[in-house]
KEBALUM-708192 format. One record per residue: x, y, z of N, C-alpha, C in turn; residue number from 1. Coordinates in steps of 0.001 Angstrom, whole numbers, plus 524288, in hexadecimal, padded with zeros to 5 digits. Layout:
REM KEBALUM-708192
{{X Y Z} {X Y Z} {X Y Z} NUM};
...
REM end
This chain:
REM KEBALUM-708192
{{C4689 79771 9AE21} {C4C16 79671 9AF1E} {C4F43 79827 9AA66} 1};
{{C51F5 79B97 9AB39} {C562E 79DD1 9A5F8} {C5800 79930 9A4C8} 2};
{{C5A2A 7997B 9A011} {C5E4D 793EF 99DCF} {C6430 79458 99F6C} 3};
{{C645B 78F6D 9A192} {C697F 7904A 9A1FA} {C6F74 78E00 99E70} 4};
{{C7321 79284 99F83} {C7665 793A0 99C34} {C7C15 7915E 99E4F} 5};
{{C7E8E 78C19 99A63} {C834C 78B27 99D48} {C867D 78C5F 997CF} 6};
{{C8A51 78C63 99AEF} {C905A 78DEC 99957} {C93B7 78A6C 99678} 7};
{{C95DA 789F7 99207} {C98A5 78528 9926F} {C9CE6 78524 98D48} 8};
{{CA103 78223 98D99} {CA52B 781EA 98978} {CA538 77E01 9875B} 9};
{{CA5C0 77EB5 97F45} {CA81D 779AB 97DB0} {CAA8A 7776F 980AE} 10};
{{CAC2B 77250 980A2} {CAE6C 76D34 981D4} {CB2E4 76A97 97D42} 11};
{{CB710 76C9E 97ADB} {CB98B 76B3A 976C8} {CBB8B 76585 97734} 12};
{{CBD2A 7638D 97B24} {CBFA9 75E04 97D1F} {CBC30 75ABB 97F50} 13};
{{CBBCF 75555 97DCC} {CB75A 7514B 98133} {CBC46 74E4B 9845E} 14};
{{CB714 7490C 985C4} {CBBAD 74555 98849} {CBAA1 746B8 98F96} 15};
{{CBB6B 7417F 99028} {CBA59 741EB 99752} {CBE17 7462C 99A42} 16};
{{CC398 74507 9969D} {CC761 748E4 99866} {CC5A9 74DAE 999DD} 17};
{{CC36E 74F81 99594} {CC18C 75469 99563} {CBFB1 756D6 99857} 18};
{{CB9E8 75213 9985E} {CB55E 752CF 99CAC} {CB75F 753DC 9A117} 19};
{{CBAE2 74F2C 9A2FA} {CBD0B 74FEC 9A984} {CBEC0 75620 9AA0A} 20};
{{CC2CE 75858 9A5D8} {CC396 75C0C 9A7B5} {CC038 76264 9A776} 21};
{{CBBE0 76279 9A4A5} {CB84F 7669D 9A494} {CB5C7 764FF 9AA09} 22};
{{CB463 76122 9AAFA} {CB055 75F77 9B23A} {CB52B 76263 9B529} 23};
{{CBA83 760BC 9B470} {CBEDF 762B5 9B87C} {CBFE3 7673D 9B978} 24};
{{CBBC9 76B53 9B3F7} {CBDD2 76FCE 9B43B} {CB97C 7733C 9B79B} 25};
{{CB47D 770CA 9B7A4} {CB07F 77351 9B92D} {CAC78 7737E 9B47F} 26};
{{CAC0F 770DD 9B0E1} {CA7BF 77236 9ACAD} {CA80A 76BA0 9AB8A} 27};
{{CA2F3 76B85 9A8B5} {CA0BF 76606 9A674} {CA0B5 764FC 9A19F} 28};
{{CA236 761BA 99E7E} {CA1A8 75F0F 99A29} {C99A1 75FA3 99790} 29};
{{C99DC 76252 992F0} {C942D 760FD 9916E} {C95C7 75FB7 98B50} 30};
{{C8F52 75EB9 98B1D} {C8ECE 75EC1 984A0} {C8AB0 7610B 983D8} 31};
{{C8935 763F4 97FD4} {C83CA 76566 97D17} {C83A9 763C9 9784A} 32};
{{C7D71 75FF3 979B2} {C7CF6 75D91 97475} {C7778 75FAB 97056} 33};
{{C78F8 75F2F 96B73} {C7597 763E4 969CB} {C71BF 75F2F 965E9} 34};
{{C6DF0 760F9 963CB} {C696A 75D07 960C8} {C6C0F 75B64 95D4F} 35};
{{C6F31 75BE8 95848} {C70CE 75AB7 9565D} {C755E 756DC 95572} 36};
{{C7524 75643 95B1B} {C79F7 75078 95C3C} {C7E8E 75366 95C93} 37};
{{C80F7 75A77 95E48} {C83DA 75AB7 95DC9} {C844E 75B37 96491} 38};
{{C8A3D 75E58 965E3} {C8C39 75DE6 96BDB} {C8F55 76153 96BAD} 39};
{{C9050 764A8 97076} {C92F6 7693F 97152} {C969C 76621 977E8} 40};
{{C9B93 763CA 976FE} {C9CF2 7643E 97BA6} {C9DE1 769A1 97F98} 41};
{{C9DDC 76945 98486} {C9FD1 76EEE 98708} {C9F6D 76D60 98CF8} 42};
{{C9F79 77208 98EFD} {CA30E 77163 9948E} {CA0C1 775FF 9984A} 43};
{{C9D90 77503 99C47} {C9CA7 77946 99F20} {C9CBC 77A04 9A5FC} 44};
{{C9D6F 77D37 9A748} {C9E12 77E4A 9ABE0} {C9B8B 77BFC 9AF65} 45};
{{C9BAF 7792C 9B3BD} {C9B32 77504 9B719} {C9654 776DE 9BAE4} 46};
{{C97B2 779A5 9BE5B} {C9597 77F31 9C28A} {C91D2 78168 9BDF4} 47};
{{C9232 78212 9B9F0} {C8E11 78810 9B91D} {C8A21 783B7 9B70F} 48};
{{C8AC9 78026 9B39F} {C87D0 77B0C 9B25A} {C83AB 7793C 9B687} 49};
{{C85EE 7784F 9BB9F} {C8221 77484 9BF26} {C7F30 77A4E 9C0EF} 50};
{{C816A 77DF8 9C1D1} {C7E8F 7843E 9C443} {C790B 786DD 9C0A9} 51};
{{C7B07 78606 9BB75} {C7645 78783 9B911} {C7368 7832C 9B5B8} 52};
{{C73DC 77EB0 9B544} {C6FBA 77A4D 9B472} {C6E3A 77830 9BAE0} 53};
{{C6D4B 77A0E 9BE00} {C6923 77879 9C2E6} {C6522 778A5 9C2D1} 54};
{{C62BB 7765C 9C2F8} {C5D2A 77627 9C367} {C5A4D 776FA 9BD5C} 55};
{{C5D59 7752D 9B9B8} {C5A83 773E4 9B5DA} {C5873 76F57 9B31B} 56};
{{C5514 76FB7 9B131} {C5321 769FF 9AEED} {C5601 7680B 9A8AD} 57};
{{C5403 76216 9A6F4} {C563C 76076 9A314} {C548F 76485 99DD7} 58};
{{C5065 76639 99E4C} {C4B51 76954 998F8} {C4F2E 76F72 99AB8} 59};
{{C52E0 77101 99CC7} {C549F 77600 99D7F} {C5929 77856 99AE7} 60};
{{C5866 77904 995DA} {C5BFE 77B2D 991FF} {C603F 77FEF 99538} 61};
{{C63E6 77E5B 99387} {C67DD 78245 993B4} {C6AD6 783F8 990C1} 62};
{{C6E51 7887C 991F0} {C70F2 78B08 98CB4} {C78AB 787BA 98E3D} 63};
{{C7924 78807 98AE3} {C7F8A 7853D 98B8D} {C8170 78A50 9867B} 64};
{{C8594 78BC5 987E3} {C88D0 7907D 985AF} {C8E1E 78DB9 9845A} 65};
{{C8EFA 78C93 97FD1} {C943E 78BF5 9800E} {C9909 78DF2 97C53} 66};
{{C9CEC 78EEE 97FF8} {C9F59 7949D 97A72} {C9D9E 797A9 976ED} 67};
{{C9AE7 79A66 9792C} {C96CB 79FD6 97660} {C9153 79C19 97314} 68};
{{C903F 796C1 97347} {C8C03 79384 970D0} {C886F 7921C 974AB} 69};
{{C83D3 792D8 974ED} {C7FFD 79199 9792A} {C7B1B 78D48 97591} 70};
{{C7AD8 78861 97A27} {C7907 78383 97972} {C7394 78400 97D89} 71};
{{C6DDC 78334 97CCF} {C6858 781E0 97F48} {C68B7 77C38 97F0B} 72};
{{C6A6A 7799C 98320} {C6923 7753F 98463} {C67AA 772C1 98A99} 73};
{{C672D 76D3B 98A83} {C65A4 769E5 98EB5} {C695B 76823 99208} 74};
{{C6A0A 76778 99630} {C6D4F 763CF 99913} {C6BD3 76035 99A53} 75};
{{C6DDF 75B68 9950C} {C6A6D 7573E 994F6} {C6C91 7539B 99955} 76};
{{C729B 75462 99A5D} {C7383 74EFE 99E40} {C784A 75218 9A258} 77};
{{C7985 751A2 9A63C} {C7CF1 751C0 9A942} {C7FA9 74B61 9AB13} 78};
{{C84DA 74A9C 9AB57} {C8798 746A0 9ADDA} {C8AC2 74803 9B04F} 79};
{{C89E9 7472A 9B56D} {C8B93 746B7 9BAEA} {C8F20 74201 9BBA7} 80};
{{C935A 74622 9C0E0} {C96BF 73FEA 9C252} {C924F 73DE9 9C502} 81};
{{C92CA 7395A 9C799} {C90D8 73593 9CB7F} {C91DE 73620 9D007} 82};
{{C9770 737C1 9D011} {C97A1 73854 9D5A0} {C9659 73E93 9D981} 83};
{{C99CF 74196 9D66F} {C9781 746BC 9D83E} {C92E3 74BA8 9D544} 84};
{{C8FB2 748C1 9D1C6} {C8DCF 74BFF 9CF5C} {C8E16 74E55 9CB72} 85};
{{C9364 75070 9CA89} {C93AC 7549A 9C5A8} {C94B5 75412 9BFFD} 86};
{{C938A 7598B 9BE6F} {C9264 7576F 9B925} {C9546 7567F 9B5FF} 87};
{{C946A 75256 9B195} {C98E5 74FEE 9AE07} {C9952 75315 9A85E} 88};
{{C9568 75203 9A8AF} {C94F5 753D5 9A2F1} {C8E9D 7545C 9A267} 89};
{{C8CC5 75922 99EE8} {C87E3 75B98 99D52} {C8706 759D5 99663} 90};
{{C82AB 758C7 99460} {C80F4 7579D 99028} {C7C2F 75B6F 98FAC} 91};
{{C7C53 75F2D 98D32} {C78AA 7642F 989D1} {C7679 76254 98697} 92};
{{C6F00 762FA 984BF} {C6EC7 761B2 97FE1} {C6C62 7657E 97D3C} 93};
{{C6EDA 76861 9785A} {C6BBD 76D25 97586} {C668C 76E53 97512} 94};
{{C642A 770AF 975F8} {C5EF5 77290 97282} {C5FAF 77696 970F8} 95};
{{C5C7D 776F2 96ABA} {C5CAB 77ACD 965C3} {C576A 77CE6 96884} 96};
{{C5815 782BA 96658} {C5368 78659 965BE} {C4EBF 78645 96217} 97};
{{C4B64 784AD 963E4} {C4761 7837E 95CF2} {C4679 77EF2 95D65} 98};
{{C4906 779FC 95ECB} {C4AAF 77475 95DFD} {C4601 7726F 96294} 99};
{{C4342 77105 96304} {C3F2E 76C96 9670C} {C41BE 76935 968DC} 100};
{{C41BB 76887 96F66} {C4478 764D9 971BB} {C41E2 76158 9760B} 101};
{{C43AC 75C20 977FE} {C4050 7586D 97AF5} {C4291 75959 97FBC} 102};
{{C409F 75A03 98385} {C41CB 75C01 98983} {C4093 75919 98B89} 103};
{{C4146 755CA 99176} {C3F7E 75496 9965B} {C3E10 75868 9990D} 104};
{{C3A17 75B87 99CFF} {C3A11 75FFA 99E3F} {C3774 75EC4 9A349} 105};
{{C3A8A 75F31 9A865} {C3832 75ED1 9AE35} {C32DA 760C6 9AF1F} 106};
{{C2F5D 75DBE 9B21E} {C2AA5 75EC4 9B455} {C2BAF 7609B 9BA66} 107};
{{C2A74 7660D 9BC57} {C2B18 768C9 9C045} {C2342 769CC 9C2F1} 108};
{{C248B 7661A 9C70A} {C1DE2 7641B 9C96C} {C1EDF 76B93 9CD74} 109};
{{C1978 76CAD 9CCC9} {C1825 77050 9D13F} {C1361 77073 9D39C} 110};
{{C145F 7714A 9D86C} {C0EAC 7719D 9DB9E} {C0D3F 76D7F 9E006} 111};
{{C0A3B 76D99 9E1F7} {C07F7 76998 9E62F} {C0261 76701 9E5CB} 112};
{{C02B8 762F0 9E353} {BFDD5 76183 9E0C0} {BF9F1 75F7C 9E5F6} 113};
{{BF3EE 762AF 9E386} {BF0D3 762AA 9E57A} {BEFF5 75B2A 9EA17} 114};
{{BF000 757DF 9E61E} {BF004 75234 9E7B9} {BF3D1 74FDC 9EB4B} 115};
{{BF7DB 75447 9EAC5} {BFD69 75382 9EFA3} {BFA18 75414 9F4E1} 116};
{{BF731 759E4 9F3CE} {BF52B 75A4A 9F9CB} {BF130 756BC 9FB17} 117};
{{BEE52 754CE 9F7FE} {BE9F7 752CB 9F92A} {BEDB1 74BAC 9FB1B} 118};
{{BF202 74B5D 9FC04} {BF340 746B3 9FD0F} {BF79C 74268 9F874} 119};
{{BF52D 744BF 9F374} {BF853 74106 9EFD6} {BFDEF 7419B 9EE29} 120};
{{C008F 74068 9ECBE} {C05AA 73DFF 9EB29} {C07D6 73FE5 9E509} 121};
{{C0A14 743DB 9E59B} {C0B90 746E6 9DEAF} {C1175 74369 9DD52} 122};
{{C0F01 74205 9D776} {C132B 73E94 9D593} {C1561 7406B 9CEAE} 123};
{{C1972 741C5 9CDE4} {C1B2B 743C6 9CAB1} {C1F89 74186 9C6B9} 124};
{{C1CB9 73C47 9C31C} {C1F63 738D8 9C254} {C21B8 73B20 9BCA3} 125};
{{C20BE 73ECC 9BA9A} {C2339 74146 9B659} {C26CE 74727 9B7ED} 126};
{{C2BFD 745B5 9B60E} {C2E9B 749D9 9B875} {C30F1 74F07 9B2D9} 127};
{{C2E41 74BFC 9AF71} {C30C4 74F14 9A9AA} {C2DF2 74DD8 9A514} 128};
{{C2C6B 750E1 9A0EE} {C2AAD 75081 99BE4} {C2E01 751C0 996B8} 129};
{{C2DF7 74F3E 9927A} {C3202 750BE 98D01} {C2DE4 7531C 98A66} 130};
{{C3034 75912 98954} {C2D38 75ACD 98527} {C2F5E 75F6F 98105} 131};
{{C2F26 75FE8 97D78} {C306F 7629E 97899} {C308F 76830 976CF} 132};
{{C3279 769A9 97729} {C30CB 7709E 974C4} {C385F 77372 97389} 133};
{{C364C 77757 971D7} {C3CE1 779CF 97060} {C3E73 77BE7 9754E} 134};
{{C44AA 77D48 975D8} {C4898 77D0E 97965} {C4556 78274 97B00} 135};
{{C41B7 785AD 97A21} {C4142 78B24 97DA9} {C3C9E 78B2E 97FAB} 136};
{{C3845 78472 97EF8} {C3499 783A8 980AE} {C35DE 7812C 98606} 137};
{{C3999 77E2A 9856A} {C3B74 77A05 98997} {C3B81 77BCA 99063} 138};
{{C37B3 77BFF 993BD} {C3646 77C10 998B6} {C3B29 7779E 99BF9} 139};
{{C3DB2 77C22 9A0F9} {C412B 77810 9A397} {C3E52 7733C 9A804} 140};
{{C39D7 77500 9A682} {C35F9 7724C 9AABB} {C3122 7742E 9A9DC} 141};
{{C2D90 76EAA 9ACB2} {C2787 76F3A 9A978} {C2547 76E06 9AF63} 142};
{{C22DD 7736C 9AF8F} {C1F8C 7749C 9B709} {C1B3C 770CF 9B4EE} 143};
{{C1907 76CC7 9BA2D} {C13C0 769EA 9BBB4} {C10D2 76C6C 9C059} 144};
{{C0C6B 76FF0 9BF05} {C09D3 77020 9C45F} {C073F 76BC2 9C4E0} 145};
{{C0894 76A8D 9CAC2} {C0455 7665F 9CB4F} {C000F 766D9 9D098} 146};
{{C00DE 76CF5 9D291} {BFE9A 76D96 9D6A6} {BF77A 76A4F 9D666} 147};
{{BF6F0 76CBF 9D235} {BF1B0 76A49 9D3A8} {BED8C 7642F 9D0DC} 148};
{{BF45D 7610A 9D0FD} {BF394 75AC0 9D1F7} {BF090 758F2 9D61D} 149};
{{BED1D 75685 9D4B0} {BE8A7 75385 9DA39} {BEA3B 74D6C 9DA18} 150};
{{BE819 74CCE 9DE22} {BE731 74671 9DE25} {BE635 741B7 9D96D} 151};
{{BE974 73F02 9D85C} {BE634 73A30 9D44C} {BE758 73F8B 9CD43} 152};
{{BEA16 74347 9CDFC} {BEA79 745C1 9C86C} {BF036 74594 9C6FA} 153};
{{BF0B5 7462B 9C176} {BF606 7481A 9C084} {BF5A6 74B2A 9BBE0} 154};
{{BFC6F 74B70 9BC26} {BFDCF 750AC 9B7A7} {C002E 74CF9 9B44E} 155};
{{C002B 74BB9 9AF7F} {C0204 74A12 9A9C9} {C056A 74D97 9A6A1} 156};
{{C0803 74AB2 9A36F} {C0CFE 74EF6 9A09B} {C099D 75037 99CCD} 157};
{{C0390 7500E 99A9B} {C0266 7520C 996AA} {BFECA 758AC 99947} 158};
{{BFE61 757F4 99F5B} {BFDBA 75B8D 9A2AA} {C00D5 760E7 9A0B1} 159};
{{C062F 75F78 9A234} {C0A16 76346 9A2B5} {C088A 76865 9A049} 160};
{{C097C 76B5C 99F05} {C0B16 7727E 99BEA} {C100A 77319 99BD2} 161};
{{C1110 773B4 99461} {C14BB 7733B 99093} {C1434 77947 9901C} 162};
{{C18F2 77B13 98EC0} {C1929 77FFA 98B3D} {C172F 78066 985FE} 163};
{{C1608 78256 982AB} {C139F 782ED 97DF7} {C1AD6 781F4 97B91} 164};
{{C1A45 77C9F 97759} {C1D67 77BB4 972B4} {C2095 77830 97655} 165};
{{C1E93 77469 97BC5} {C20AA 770BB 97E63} {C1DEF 76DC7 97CAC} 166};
{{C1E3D 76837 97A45} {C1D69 763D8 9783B} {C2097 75E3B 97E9B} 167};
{{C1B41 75B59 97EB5} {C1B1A 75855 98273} {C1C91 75451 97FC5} 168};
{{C222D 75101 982F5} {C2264 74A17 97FB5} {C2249 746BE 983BD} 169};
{{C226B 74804 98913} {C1FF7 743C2 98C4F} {C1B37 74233 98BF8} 170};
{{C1947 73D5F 98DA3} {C13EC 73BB9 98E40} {C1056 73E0F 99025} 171};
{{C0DB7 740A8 98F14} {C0A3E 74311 991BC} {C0604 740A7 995D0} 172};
{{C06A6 73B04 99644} {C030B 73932 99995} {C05C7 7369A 99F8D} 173};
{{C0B59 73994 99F58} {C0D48 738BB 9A275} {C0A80 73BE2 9A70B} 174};
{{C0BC0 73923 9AB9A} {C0959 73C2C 9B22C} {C0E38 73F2C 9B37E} 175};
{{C0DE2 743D7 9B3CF} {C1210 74838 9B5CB} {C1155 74931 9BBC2} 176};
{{C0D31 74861 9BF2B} {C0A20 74A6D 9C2A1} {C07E3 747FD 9C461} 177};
{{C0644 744F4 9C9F2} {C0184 742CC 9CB0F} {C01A4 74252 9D222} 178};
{{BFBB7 742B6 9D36B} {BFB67 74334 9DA42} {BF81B 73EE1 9DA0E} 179};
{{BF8BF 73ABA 9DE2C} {BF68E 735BF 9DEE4} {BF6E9 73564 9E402} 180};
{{BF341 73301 9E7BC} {BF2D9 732E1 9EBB2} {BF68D 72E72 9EE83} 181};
{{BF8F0 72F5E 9F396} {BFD90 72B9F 9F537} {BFA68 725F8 9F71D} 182};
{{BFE63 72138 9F56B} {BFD32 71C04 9F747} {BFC7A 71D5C 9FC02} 183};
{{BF94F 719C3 A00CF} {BF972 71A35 A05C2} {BF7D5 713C5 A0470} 184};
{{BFC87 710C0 A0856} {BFCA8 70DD5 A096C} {BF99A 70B41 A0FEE} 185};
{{BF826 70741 A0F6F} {BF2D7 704C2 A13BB} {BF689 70135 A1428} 186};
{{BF6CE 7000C A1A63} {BF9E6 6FD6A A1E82} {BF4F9 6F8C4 A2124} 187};
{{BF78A 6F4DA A1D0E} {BF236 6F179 A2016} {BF2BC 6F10B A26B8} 188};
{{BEF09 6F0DF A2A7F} {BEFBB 6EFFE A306E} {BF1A9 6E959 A2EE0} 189};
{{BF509 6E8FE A3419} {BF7A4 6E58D A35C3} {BF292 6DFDD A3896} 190};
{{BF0FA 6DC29 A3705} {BED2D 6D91B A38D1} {BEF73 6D5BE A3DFE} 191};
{{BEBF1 6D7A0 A41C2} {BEC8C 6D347 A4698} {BEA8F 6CD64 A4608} 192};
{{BEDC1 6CBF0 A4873} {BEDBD 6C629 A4A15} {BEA44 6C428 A4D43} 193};
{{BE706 6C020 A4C71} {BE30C 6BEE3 A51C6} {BE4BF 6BD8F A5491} 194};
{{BE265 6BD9E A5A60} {BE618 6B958 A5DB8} {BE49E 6B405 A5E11} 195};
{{BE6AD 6B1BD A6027} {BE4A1 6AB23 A5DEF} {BE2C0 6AAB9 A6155} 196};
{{BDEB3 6A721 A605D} {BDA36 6A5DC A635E} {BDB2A 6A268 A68D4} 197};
{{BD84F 6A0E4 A6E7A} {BDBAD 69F1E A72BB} {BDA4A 699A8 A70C1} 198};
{{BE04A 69805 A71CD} {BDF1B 6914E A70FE} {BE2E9 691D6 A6B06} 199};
{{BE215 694B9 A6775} {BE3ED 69408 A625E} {BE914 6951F A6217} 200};
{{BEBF2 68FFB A5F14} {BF10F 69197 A5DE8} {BF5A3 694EC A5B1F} 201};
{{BF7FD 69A2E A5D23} {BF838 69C7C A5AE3} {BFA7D 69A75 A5490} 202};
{{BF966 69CD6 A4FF3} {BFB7B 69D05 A49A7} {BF5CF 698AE A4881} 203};
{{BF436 69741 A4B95} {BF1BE 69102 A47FA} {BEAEA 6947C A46BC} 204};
{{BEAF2 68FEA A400D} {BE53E 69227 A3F6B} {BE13E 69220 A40C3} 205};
{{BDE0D 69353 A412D} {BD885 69407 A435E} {BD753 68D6D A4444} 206};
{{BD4FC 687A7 A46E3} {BD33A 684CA A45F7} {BD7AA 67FC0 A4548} 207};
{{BDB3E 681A1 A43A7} {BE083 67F00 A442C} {BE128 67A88 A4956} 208};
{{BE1D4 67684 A4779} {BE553 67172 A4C49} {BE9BC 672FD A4E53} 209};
{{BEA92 672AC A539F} {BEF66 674DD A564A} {BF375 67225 A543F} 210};
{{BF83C 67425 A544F} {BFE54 671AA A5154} {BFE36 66CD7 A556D} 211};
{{C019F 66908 A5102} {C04E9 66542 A5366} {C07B1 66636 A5925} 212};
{{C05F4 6640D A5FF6} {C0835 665B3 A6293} {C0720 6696B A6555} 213};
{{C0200 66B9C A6503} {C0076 6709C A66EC} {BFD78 66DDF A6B0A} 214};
{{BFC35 66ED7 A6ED3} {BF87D 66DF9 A7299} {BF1F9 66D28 A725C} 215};
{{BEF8F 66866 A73D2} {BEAA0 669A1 A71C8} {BE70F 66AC0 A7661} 216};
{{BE3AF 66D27 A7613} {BDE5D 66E9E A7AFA} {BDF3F 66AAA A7DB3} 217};
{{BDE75 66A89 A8201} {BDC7B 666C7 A851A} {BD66B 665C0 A84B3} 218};
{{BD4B5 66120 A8596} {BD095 65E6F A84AE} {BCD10 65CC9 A8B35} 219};
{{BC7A8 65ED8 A8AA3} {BC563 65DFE A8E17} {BC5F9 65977 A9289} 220};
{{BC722 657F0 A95E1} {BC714 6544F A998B} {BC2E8 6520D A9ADA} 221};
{{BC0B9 64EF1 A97FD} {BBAE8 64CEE A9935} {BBA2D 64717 A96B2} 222};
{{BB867 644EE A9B9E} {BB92B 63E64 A99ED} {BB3DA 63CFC A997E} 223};
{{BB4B3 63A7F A9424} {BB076 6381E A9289} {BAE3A 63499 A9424} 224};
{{BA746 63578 A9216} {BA3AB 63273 A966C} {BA2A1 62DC2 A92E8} 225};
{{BA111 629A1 A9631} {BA146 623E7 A95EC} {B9C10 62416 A906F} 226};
{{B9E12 61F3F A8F30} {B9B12 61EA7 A89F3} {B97D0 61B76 A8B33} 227};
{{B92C1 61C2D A8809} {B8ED9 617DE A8C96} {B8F4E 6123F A8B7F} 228};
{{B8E1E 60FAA A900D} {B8F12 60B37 A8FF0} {B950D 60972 A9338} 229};
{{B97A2 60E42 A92E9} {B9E85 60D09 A958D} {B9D1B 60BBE A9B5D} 230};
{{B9FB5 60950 A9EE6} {B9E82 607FF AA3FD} {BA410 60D0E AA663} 231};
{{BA0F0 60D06 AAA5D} {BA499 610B8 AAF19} {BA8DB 60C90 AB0A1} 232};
{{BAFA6 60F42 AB0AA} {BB37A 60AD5 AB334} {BB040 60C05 AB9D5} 233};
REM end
């Protein structure tokens, strides 16, 4: 990706006043701030701004030109209205030539890992690494193949491939990568009910005395025989 190159004018006047009226005119309020604690206010074109920073990342140096002076820096922050989007104001931050600098630098996953097909579940819980080298080492993005991730494996940030004079300051034992096979959840079956036994009252336990009021068996009809010695009426 060529570098890209914006346009832009001192800023001689501050103050919201101001601001309101450079947004009114079609250009945005910035600053570029340089290592040394110093700051370049300025002012650039609205349209050519959002047209040629698309699709770039935070690690993607650009050139800022201003009145015949050209600035290699970051676009460290954008502020947006709330309500419709646009932009408020831009904050630049220098990098020197020669000078070693600390980056965040996007992890860009490629491929279709082997363990995808076989069923498992690709999970990609690291989305970025910080790492060190001078402003002409600096990668806008750091490719992961992971085509041939299997089952139960992963990829680690001490994995990765650095350019020669890239210095790693994330953890290296971080998981960048990993295929694990999906939960499958078990639906216990639904248990039937016995039917109650004939004669048994339904809810009551096994052996249980019938409730207060319930009806009891009827009892054999059989009259008892004389005890000996009893006389016949």
């Amino acid at each position: 990706m060529s570098k890209v190159v914006l346009q832009a004018k001192n800023r001689q006047k501050a103050g919201s006043a101001e601001s309101r009226r450079i947004r009114h005119s079609g250009r945005i309020p910035a600053v570029i701030y340089g290592r040394a604690g110093k700051s370049v206010s300025i002012d650039l074109d609205a349209f050519e701004f959002v047209k040629e920073t698309k699709g770039i990342s935070e690690s993607t140096i650009v050139k800022v030109e201003v009145d015949g002076k050209s600035y290699d820096a970051f676009v460290k922050d954008t502020q947006r209205n709330i309500i419709d989007g646009k932009i408020l104001h831009i904050d630049f931050y220098e990098v020197e030539s020669g000078v070693a600098l600390r980056a965040k630098v996007s992890l860009v996953f490629h491929g279709n890992p082997v363990g995808v097909r076989e069923g498992g579940m690709l999970e990609t819980p690291l989305h970025e690494i910080e790492i060190e080298c001078l402003p002409k080492d600096l990668p806008e993005r750091i490719d992961v193949d992971i085509t041939n991730l299997k089952v139960n494996q992963s990829i680690h940030v001490r994995d990765i491939h650095l350019g020669a004079g890239v210095k790693l300051h994330s953890n290296p034992d971080q998981v960048v990568a990993l295929v694990k096979f999906a939960k499958i959840e078990v639906v216990a079956a639904p248990v039937e009910a016995e039917a109650p036994a004939a004669g048994a009252v339904p809810g009551a336990a096994p052996g249980a005395a019938p409730a207060a009021g319930a009806a009891a068996a009827p009892a054999t009809d059989k009259k008892a025989a004389p005890s000996a010695g009893e006389k016949k009426a």
